[in-house]
TORMARFI-423328 format. One record per residue (C-alpha): residue number from 0; x, y, z. Coordinates in steps of 0.02 Angstrom, whole numbers. Each point is the difference from the previous one (the first is absolute). Layout:
REM TORMARFI-423328
REC     i       px       py       pz
REC   NUM        X        Y        Z
...
END
This chain:
REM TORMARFI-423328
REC     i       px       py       pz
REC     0    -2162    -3600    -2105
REC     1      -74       83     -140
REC     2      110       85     -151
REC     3      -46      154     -118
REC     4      -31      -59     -183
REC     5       29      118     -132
REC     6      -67       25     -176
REC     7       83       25     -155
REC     8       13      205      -25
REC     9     -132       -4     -148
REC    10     -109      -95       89
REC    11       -2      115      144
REC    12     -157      134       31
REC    13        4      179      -70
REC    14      -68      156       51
REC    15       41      -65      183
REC    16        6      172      125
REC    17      171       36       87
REC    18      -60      -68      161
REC    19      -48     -133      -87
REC    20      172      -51      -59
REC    21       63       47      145
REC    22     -106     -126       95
REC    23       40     -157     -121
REC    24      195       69        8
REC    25       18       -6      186
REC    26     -129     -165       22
REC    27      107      -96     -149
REC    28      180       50       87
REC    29      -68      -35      179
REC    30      -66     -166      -80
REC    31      144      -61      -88
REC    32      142     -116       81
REC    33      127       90     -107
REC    34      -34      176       46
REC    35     -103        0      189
REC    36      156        1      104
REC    37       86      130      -75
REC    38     -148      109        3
REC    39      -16      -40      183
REC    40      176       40       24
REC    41      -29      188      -98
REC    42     -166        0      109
REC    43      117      -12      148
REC    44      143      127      -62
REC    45     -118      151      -25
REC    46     -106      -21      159
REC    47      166       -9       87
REC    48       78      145      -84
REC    49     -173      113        2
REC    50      -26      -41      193
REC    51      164       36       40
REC    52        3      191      -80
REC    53     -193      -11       83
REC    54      100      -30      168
REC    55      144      121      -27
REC    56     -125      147      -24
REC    57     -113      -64      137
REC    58      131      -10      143
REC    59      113      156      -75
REC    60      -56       78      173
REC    61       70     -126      112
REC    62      125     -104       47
REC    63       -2     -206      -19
REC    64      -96      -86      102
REC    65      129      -76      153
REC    66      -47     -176      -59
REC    67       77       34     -165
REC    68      142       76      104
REC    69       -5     -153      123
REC    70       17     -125     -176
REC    71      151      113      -65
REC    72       91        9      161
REC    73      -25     -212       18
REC    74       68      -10     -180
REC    75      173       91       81
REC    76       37     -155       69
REC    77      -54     -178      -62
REC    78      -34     -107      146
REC    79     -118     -147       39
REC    80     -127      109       91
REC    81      -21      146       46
REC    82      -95       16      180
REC    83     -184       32      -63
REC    84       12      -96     -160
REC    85       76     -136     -109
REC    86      110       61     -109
REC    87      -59       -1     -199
REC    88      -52      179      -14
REC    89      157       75       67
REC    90      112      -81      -97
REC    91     -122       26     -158
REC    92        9      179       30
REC    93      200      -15       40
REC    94        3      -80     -164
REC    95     -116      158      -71
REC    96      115      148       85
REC    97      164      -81     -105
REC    98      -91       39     -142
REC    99     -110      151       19
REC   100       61      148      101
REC   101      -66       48      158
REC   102     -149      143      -30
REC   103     -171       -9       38
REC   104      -55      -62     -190
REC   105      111     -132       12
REC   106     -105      -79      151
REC   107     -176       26      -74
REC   108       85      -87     -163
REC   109       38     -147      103
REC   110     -167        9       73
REC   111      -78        1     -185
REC   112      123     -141      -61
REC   113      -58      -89      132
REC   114     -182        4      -23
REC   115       37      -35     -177
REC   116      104     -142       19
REC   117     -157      -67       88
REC   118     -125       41     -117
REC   119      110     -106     -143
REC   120       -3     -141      118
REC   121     -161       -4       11
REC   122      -45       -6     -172
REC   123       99     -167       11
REC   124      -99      -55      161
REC   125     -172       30     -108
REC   126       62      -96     -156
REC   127      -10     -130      114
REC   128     -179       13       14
REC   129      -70       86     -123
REC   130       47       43     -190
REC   131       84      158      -42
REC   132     -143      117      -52
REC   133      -57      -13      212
REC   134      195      -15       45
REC   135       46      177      -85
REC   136     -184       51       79
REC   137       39      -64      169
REC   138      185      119      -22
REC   139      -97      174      -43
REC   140     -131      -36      143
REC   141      172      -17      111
REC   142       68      132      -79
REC   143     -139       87       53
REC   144      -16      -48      193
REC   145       71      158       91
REC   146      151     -122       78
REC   147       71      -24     -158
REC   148       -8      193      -32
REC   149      -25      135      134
REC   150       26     -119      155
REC   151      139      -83      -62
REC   152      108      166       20
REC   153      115      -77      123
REC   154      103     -148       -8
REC   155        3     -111      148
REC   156       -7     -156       43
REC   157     -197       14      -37
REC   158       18       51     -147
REC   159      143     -128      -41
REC   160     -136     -136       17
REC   161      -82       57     -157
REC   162      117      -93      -78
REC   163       78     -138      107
REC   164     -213      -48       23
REC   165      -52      -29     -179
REC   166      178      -88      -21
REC   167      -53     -119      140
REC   168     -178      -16      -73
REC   169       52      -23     -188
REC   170      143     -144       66
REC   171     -163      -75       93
REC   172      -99      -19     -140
REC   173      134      -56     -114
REC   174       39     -125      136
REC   175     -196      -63       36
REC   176       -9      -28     -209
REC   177      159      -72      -34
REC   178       43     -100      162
REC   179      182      -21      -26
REC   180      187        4      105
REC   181       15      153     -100
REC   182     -128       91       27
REC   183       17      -50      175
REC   184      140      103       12
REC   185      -49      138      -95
REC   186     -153       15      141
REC   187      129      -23      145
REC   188      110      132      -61
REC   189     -135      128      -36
REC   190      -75      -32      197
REC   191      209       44       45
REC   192      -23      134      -97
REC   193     -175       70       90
REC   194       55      -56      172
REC   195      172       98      -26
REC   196     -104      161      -42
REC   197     -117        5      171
REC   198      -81     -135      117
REC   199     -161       56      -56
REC   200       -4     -106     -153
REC   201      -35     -137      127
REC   202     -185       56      -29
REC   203       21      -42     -192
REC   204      111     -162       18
REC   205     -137      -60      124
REC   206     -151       45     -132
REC   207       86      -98     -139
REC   208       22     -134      137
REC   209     -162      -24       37
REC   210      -61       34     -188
REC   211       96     -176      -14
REC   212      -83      -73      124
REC   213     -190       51      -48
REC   214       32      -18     -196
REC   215      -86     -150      -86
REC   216      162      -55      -83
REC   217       95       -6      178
REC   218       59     -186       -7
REC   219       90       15     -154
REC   220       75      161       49
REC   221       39      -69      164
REC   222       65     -167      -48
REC   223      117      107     -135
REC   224      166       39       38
REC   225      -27      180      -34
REC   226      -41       73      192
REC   227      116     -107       83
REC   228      118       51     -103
REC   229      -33      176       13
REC   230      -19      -13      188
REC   231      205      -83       15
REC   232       47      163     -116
REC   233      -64      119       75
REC   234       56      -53      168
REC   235      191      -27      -62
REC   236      -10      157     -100
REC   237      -60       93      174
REC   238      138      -70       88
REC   239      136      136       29
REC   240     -162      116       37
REC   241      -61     -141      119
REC   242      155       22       74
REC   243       30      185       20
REC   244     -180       -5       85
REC   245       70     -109      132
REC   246      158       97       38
REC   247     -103      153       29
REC   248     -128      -89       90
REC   249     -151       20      -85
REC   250       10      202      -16
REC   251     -127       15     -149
REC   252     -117     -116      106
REC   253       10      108      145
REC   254      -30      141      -91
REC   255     -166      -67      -82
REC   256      -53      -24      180
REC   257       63      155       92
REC   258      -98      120     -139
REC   259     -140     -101      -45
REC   260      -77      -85      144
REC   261     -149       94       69
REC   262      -82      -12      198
REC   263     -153       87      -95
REC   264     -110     -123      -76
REC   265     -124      135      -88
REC   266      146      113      -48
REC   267       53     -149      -95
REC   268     -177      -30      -61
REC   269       11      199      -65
REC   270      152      -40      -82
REC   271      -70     -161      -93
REC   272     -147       92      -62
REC   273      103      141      -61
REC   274      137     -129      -84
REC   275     -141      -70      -87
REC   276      -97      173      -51
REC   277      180       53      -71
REC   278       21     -129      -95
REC   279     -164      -11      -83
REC   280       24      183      -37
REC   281      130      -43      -92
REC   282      -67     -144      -92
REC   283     -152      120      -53
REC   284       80       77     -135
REC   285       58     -143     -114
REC   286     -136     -123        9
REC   287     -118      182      -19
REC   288       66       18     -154
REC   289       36     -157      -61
REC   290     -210      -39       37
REC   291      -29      160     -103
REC   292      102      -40     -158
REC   293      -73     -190        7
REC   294     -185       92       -1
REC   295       22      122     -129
REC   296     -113        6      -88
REC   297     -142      -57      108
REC   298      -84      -71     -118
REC   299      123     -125      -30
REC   300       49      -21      167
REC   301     -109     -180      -29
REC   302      149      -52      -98
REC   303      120       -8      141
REC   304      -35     -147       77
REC   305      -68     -175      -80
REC   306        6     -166       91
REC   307       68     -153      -29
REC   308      203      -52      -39
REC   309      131      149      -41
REC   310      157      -64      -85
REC   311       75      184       44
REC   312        2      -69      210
REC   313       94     -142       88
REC   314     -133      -22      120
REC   315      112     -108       96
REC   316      131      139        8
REC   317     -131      127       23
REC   318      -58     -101      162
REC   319      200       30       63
REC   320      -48      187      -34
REC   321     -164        0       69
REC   322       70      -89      166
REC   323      150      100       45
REC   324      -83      171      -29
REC   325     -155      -38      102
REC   326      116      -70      162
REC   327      120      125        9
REC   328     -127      127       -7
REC   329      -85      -52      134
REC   330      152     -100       84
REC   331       74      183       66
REC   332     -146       74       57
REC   333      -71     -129      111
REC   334      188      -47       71
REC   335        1      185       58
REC   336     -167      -21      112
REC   337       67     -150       57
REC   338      148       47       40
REC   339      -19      196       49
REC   340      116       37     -126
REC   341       50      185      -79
REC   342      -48      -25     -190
REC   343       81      122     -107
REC   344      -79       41     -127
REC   345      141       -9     -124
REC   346       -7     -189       68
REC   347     -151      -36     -158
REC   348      133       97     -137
REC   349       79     -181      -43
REC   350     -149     -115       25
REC   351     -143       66     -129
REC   352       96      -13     -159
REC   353     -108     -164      -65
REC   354     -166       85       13
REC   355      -14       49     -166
REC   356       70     -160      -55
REC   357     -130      -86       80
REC   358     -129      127      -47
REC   359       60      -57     -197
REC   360        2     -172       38
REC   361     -179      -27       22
REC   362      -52     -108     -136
REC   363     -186       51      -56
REC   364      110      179      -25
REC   365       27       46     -201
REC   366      123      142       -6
REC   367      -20       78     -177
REC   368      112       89      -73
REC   369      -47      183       15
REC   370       -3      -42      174
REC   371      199       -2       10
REC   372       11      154     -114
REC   373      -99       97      108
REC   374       75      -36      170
REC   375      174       32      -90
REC   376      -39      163      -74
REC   377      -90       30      172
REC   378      182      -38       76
REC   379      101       87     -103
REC   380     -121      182       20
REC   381       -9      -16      193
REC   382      198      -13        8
REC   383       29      142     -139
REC   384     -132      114       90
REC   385       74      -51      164
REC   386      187       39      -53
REC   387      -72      178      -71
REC   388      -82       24      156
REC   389      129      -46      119
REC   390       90      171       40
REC   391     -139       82       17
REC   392      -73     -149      134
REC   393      182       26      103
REC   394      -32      193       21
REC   395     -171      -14       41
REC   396       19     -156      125
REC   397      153      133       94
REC   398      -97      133       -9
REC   399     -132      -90       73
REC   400      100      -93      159
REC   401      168      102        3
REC   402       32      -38      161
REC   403       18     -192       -8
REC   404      152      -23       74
REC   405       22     -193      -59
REC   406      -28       46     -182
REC   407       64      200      -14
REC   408      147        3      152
REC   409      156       22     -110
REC   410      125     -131       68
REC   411       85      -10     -173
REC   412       42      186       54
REC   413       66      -60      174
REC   414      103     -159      -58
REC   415      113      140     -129
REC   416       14      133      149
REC   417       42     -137      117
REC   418      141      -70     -122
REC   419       73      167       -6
REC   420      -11        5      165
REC   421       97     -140       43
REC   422      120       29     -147
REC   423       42      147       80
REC   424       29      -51      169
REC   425       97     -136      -48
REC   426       45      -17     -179
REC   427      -30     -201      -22
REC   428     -166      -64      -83
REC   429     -148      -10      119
REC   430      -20     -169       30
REC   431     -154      -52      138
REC   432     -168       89       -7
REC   433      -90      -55      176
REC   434     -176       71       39
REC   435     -167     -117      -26
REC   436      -38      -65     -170
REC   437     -104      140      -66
REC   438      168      114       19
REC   439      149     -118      -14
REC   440      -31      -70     -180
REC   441      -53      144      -87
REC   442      161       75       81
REC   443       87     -163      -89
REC   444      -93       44     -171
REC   445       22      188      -19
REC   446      163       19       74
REC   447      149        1     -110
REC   448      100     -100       87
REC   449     -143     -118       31
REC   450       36      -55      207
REC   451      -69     -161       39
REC   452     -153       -5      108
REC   453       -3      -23      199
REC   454     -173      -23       68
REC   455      -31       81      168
REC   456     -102     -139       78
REC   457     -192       60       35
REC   458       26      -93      168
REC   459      147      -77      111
REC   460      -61     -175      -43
REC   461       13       37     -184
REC   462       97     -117      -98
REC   463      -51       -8     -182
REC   464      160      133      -78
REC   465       20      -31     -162
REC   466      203      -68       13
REC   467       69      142     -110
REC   468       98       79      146
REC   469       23      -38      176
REC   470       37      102      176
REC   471      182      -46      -25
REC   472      -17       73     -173
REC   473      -69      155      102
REC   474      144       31      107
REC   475      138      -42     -113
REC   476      -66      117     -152
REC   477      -99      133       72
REC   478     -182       19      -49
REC   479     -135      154      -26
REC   480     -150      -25       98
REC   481     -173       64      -37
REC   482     -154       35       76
REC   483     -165       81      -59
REC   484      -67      114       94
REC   485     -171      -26      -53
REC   486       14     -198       26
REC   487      -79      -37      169
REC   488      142     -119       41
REC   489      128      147       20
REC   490       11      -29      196
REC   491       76     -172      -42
REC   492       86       54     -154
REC   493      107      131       97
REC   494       11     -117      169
REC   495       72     -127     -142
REC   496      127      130      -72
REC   497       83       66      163
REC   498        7     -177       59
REC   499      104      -46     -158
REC   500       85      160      -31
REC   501       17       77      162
REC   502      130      132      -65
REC   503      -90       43     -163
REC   504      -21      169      -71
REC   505     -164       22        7
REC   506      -91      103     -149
REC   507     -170       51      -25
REC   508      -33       26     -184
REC   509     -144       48     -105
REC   510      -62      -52     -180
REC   511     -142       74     -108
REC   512      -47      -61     -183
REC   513      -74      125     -108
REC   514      -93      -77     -187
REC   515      -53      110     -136
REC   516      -48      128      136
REC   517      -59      -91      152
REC   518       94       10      154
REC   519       -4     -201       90
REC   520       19      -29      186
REC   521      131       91       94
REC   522       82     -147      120
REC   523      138        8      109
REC   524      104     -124       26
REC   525      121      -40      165
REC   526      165      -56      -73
REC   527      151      -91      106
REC   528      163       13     -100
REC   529      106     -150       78
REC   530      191       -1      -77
REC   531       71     -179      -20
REC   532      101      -58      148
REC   533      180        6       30
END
């Protein structure tokens, strides 16, 4: 991979503009072997900390989303599983709350260090491929792509993959190249790693599989070591997961096919097309700009591209790139019209991350300098204007929608009334929050004494609770139940309730957020105070 060179200071140019110097500053650092990473890792510091006071101003009108909720309430209690999900992001963000405290800017913080954590990673994952000028490029287009900024406000198990997928990628590579026991394992533990975070990575561990497969330079990878190593690994490291999975029967599996599967073949097709719109949307900006920094000027937009061999591009690597990206971006969308599956959109957040990679990769590409400079500086103004911007984007977005009741109801409100509440009643913490996920957790977040979650099951064969707290737990401590009034579910919700707490006091309570002036959604909300048995 190429280096910077660098000439004696007398020797150097005068009279060179600011931008100039600027340029050959930033070009010679992201260049150099001595200075690139750290710059990468300062690249990665600021975005996190700008994005995350971009976030805090952004969502001052609302409460966390319940998957951040959901991840916080999982990290009460480290276990093997946790119903819907393996169990990596809850105990990361278990791991977070001992550290940070638990308020809204600690979550979107999280959120940012995650995306950030990623975007380091991948500069590692391109130095495999390409030399560092395109590696730091490859980071500011990513820094750039709205799920490493605006989308990537929650942290999830989604969002998680941002990380545990590059990790799995970069121990690929290093794996392919080197071909060793050691590397072997390196590969098996990162696929632990991505399988322990959600069963979706399946779609990425597949790509590099058959990447392996197609490649050229398959028999030597193949009669290597290296995958079968990383195949034992990852199986023994899975183990005590493997196991968990089995004692509770294959929850996470059944609930993958209770809320996914579709009767509706062109509903499904609707939902393809619109996975694949969204995340082309998203795409749009970086490679936009990225194409318009590479052209400028137009006149020497000739200078770009040049055949013949690159020494900045392991075409061999790059083929690795070129594979995986291309079959997992169409692997998902075809599965779901075969299968009449529901593709979430948020499904494409983990599984674009090597397009500009392989975008830079391309061999008859030159990136000049000025290039880098520009889609830096380009960075660094969109994230400053956005972080000026940002309260003034939260008021007008309420005033614009105040009655959403999933982003505006005010169950941070709720969960402190309801601790009083119970306080009160009984004087003992409040220990069991039951009500459907969109109530429970956020209850388990805002509250004080932070109850662990019961999920009121959707339906009677339900069967995918997340193991922080059981019916016996119910009886023996007490809970609060809650239902939203406005959630068309209620029926059950309440049916559910007087079932489980036939002799509850039963509350109906009401919540209204004001910000800066603007009155939110008035909700009511049918409580059922249950005291802990005898």
């Amino acid at each position: 991979m190429s280096t910077a060179s660098f000439l004696p200071a007398a020797a150097r140019p005068r009279g060179r503009s600011p931008v100039a110097r600027l340029s050959a500053w930033l070009a010679a650092r992201a260049s150099d072997p001595a200075t690139s990473t750290w710059l990468v890792l300062v690249f990665a510091v600021v975005h996190a900390v700008i994005w995350t006071l971009i976030l805090i101003n952004l969502k001052a009108a609302q409460d966390i989303h319940m998957d951040v909720a959901e991840a916080y309430a999982w990290g009460s209690k480290f276990l093997l599983g946790y119903g819907k999900h393996p169990p990596l992001s809850g105990w990361i963000a278990g791991l977070w709350f001992m550290l940070f405290p638990v308020k809204d800017w600690a979550t979107y913080a999280l959120a940012m260090t995650t995306v950030s954590t990623g975007l380091v990673i991948c500069w590692f994952v391109s130095l495999q491929v390409v030399d560092r000028r395109r590696a730091f490029f490859t980071v500011v287009m990513l820094a750039l792509y709205p799920t490493f900024n605006f989308k990537g406000y929650k942290y999830n198990p989604d969002l998680l993959q941002l990380v545990t997928l590059p990790l799995l990628m970069l121990a690929y590579l290093d794996a392919f190249k080197k071909r060793s026991v050691l590397s072997g394992i390196w590969l098996g533990l990162a696929g632990a790693l991505a399988l322990l975070t959600k069963y979706w990575v399946v779609t990425m561990i597949g790509a590099i599989g058959l990447a392996a497969l197609i490649h050229p330079e398959r028999v030597r990878f193949l009669k290597s070591p290296a995958p079968w190593v990383g195949i034992v690994t990852m199986l023994v490291v899975l183990i005590p997961h493997l196991v968990w999975l089995v004692d509770v029967e294959f929850v996470p599996l059944t609930y993958a096919g209770d809320v996914y599967s579709l009767s509706d073949r062109s509903k499904s097709a609707q939902l393809v097309l619109g996975y694949v719109g969204h995340n082309l949307a998203l795409l749009a900006l970086p490679l936009t700009l990225a194409a318009l920094v590479m052209a400028w000027p137009v006149k020497h937009m000739w200078r770009n591209w040049r055949r013949g061999p690159n020494p900045g591009v392991d075409t061999a690597q790059a083929l690795n790139v070129w594979l995986v990206q291309a079959i997992v971006a169409v692997g998902p969308p075809l599965g779901g019209l075969a299968f009449t599956i529901y593709v979430k959109t948020d499904w494409g957040i983990s599984l674009f991350f090597l397009v500009p990679l392989a975008l830079v990769a391309i061999p008859a590409l030159r990136l000049r300098r000025a290039a880098l400079v520009r889609l830096t500086v380009l960075w660094l103004v969109l994230s400053v204007a956005t972080l000026v911007a940002s309260p003034s984007i939260a008021l007008r977005d309420m005033k614009a929608n105040p009655n959403g009741t999933t982003g505006y109801g005010a169950r941070s409100q709720l969960a402190r009334e309801l601790t009083e509440i119970w306080h009160a009643r009984f004087g003992t913490p409040w220990t069991v929050a039951a009500g459907y996920s969109e109530m429970n957790t956020p209850m388990t977040f805002y509250s004080p004494d932070h109850p662990r979650p019961y999920t009121v099951p959707y339906t009677p064969d339900e069967a995918w609770g997340s193991g922080l707290t059981s019916l016996d737990d119910l009886t023996r401590d007490g809970f609060i139940g809650v239902c939203d009034t406005t959630d068309n579910r209620i029926a059950a919700c309440e049916a559910w309730m007087k079932e489980h707490g036939p002799n509850a006091e039963q509350l109906v309570m009401t919540t209204q957020r004001f910000f800066r002036g603007v009155a939110g959604p008035s909700i009511a909300w049918k409580v059922f105070v249950v005291p802990p048995g005898k």
